[in-house]
C-alpha positions in Angstrom: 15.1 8.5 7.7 17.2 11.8 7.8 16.1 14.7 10.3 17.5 13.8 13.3 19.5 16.3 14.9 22.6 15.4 17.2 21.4 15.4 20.5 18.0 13.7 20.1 17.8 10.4 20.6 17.3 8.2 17.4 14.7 5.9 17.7 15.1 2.8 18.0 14.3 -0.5 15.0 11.5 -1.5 17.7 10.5 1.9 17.9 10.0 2.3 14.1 8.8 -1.4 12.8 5.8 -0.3 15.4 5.3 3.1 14.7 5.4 2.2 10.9 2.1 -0.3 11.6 0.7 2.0 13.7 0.8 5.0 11.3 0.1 2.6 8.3 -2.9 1.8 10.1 -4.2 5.3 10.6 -3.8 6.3 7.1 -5.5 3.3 5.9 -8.4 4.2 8.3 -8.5 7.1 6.7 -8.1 6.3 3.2 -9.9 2.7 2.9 -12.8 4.0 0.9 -10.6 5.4 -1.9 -8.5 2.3 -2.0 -12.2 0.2 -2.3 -13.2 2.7 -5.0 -9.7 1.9 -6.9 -10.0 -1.4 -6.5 -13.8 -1.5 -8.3 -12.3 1.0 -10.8 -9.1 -1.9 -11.7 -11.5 -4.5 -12.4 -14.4 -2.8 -14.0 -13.2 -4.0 -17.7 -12.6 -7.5 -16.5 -16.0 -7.9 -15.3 -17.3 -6.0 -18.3 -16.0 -8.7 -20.8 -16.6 -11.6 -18.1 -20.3 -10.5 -18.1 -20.8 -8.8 -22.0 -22.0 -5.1 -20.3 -21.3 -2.5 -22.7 -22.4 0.5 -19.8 -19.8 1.6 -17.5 -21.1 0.7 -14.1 -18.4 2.9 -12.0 -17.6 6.5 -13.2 -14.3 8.2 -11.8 -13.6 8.3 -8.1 -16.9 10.2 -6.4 -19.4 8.2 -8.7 -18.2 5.0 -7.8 -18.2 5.6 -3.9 -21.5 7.2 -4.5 -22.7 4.4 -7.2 -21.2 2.0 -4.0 -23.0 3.9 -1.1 -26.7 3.7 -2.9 -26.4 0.0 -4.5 -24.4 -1.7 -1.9 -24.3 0.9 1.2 -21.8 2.9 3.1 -20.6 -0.1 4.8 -19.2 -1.5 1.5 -16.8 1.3 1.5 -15.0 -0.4 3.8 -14.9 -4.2 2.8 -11.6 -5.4 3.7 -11.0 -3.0 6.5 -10.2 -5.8 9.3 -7.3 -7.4 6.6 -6.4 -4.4 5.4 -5.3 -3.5 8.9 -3.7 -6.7 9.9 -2.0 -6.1 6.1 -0.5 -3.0 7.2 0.3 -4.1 10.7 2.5 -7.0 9.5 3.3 -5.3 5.7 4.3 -1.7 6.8 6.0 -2.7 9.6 8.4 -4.5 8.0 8.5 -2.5 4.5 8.6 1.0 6.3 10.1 0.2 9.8 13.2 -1.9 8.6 14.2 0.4 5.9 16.9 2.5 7.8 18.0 -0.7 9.4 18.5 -2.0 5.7 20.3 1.2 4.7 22.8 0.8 7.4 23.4 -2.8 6.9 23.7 -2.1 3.0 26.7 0.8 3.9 28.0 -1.4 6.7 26.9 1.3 9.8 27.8 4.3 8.2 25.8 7.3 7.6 26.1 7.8 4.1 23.9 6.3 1.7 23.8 6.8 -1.9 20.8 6.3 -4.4 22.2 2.8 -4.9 21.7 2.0 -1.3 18.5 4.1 -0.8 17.2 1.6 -4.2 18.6 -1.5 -2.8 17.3 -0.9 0.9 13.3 0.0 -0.4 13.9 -3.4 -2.8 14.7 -6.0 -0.1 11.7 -4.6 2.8 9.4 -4.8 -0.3 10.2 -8.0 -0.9 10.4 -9.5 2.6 7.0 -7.7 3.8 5.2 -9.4 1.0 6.6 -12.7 1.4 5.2 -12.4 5.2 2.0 -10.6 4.7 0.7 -11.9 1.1 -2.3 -13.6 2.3 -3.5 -10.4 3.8 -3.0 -8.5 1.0 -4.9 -11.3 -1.0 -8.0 -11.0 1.4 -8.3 -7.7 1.2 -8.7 -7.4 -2.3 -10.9 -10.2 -2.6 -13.1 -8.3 -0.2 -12.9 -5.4 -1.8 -13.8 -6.8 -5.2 -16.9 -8.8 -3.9 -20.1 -6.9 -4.7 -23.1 -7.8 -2.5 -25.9 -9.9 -4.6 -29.4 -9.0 -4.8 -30.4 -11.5 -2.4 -28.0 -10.6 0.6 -25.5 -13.4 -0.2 -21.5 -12.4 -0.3 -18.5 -14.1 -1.7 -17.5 -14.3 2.0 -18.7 -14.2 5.1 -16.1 -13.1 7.2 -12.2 -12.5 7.1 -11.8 -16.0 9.0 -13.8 -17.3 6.7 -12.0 -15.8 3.9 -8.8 -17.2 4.8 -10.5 -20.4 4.8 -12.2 -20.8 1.8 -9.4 -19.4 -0.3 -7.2 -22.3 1.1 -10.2 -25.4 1.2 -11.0 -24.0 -2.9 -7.4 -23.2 -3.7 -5.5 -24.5 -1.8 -2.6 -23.2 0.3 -0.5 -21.5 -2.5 -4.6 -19.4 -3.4 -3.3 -17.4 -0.1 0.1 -16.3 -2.0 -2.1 -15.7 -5.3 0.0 -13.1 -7.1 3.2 -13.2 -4.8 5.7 -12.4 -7.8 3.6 -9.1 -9.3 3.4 -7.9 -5.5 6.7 -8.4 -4.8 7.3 -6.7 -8.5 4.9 -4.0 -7.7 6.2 -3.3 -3.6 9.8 -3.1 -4.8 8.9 -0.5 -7.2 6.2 1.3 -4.0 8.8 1.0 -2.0 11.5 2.5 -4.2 9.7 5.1 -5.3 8.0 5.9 -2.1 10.6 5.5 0.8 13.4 6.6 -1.6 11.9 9.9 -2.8 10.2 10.5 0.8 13.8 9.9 2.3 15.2 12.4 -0.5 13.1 15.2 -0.8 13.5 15.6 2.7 16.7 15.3 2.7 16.9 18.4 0.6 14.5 20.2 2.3 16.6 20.1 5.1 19.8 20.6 3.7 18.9 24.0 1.5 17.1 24.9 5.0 13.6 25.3 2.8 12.0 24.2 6.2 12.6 23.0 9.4 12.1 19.4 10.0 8.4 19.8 11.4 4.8 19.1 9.7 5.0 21.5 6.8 8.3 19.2 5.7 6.9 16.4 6.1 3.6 16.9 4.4 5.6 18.3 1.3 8.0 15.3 0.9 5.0 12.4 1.8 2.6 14.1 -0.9 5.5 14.3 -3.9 6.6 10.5 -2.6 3.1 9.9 -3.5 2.2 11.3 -6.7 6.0 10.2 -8.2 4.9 6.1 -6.6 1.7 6.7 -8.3 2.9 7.1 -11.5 5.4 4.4 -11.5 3.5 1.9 -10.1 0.2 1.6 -11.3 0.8 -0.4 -14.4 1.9 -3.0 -11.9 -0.6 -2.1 -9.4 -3.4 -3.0 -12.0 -2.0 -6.4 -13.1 -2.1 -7.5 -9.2 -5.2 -6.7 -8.2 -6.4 -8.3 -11.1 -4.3 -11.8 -10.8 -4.8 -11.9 -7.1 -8.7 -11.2 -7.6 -8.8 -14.0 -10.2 -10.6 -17.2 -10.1 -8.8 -20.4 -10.1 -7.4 -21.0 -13.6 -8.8 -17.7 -15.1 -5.0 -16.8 -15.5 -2.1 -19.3 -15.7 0.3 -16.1 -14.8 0.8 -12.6 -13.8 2.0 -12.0 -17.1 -0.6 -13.9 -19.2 -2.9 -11.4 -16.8 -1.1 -8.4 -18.7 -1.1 -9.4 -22.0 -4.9 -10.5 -21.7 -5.9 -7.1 -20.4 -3.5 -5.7 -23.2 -4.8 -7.5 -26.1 -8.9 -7.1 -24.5 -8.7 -3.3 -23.1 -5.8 -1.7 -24.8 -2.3 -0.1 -22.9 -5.0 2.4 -21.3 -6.3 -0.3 -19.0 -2.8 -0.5 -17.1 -4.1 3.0 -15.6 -7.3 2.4 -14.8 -8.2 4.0 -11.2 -5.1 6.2 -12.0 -7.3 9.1 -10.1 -8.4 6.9 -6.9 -4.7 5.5 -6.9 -3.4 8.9 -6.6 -5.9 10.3 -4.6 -5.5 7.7 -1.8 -1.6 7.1 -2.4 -0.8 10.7 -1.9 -3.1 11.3 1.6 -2.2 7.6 2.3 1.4 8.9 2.1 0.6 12.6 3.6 -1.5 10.7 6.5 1.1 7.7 7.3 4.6 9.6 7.1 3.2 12.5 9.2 2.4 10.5 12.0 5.2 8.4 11.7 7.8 11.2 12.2 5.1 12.2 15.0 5.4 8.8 16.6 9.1 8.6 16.3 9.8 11.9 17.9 7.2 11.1 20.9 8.4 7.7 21.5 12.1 8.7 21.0 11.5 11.6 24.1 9.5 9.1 26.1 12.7 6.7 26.0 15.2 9.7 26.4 12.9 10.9 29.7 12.9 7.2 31.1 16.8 7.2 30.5 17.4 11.1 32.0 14.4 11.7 34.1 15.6 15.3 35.7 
């Protein structure tokens, strides 16, 4: 990332592939409950065919984490928390951490990189933290998705558990259910997210509109977000979707799109537009913020163990 002045120390790869989980985890602490309420929001025309219901069950962001709270309680808003952090531990890491290492690999060491490069650097971590962290991510929406029956019983009982009925039912490949739309959908996040993040600040600094501090940081992670928003949620809708998806209820990401196409009309590729936004954009505020906090304390920490007095 740019922002680094000449005499402090720039942090080290290990030093960002952690601080990326770390702040990753944070924001999704934070945001989880929009992200659940997103989730319910994607899927509610799926189930509506599936079932025949012609009422609407969730109603815009609020009335579906209120709808969730009273039917299902508070503790619903946060299915999928113990995947969704072991998701962002393994996922961010790699997607967030690794992209200046990619930039500088893609311009052989040197310091400038084009849009090209920016593009091509967001592209490849997408692509590699999904191929490592795809069963998380599959998890986590599963738990997300699973409502709680009138009689107590759940879907599953457990993240261990998860992880093993998805492979006994589905076999190995369930746990990489939708690998190609995520990679799809990550390369675009990533793109958009990174790339913008990296260049709005960039700008910021170099017109001298701020200083590199909080008030930067906030304004560059919160347009990052709304522009990944946009871009993504067509994609975004069409994973959670396929990954959410019994066996055989799809024979492809695409066959998916076109069924929610030809059944919902081009409006369903936004649905939760308003949760997706809401928790991308604090995701984003929430997770860049304390990266560059991280950075800069572990980056002094290492320059005071180097130069102590």
């Amino acid at each position: 990332m740019v922002g680094m002045k000449p005499k402090d120390v720039m942090p080290s790869a290990a030093v960002k592939f952690f601080g990326a989980g770390t702040a990753a985890c944070i924001a999704d602490l934070v945001t989880f409950p929009l992200d659940t309420a997103k989730v319910r929001l994607q899927l509610q025309g799926e189930s509506q065919i599936a079932e025949g219901v012609g009422a609407l069950k969730y109603r815009g962001v609020f009335g579906t984490i209120t709808t969730m709270v009273r039917t299902e309680g508070a503790r619903s808003l946060y299915n999928g928390l113990v995947a969704g952090l072991q998701r962002q531990m393994s996922f961010a890491s790699v997607r967030i951490g690794l992209y200046d290492s990619m930039k500088q690999f893609y311009t052989r060491g040197t310091e400038s990189a084009g849009i090209v490069t920016r593009l091509m650097a967001g592209c490849t971590t997408g692509a590699m933290a999904v191929a490592f962290a795809q069963p998380t991510d599959v998890v986590k929406v599963r738990f997300q998705a699973q409502v709680r029956l009138a009689d107590g019983e759940r879907r599953y009982n457990g993240t261990i558990d998860a992880y093993k009925t998805i492979a006994r039912d589905e076999g190995v490949r369930g746990l990489w259910r939708g690998c190609m739309p995520n990679i799809t959908r990550n390369a675009i996040v990533n793109c958009a997210e990174l790339v913008t993040y990296d260049m709005i600040k960039e700008l910021i600094l170099k017109y001298n509109l701020m200083t590199d501090n909080l008030p930067c940081h906030f304004t560059a992670a919160f347009s990052a977000g709304f522009c990944t928003t946009v871009v993504a949620s067509p994609v975004d809708v069409v994973k959670t979707r396929f990954m959410n998806s019994g066996h055989g209820q799809y024979s492809s990401a695409l066959n998916c799109a076109f069924t929610m196409l030809r059944n919902e009309g081009s409006t369903a590729f936004y649905k939760g537009f308003m949760p997706s936004f809401l928790r991308l954009g604090s995701w984003n505020i929430v997770m860049f913020v304390t990266y560059e906090q991280i950075k800069k304390g572990m980056s002094r920490a290492q320059q005071y163990w180097e130069s102590p007095f």
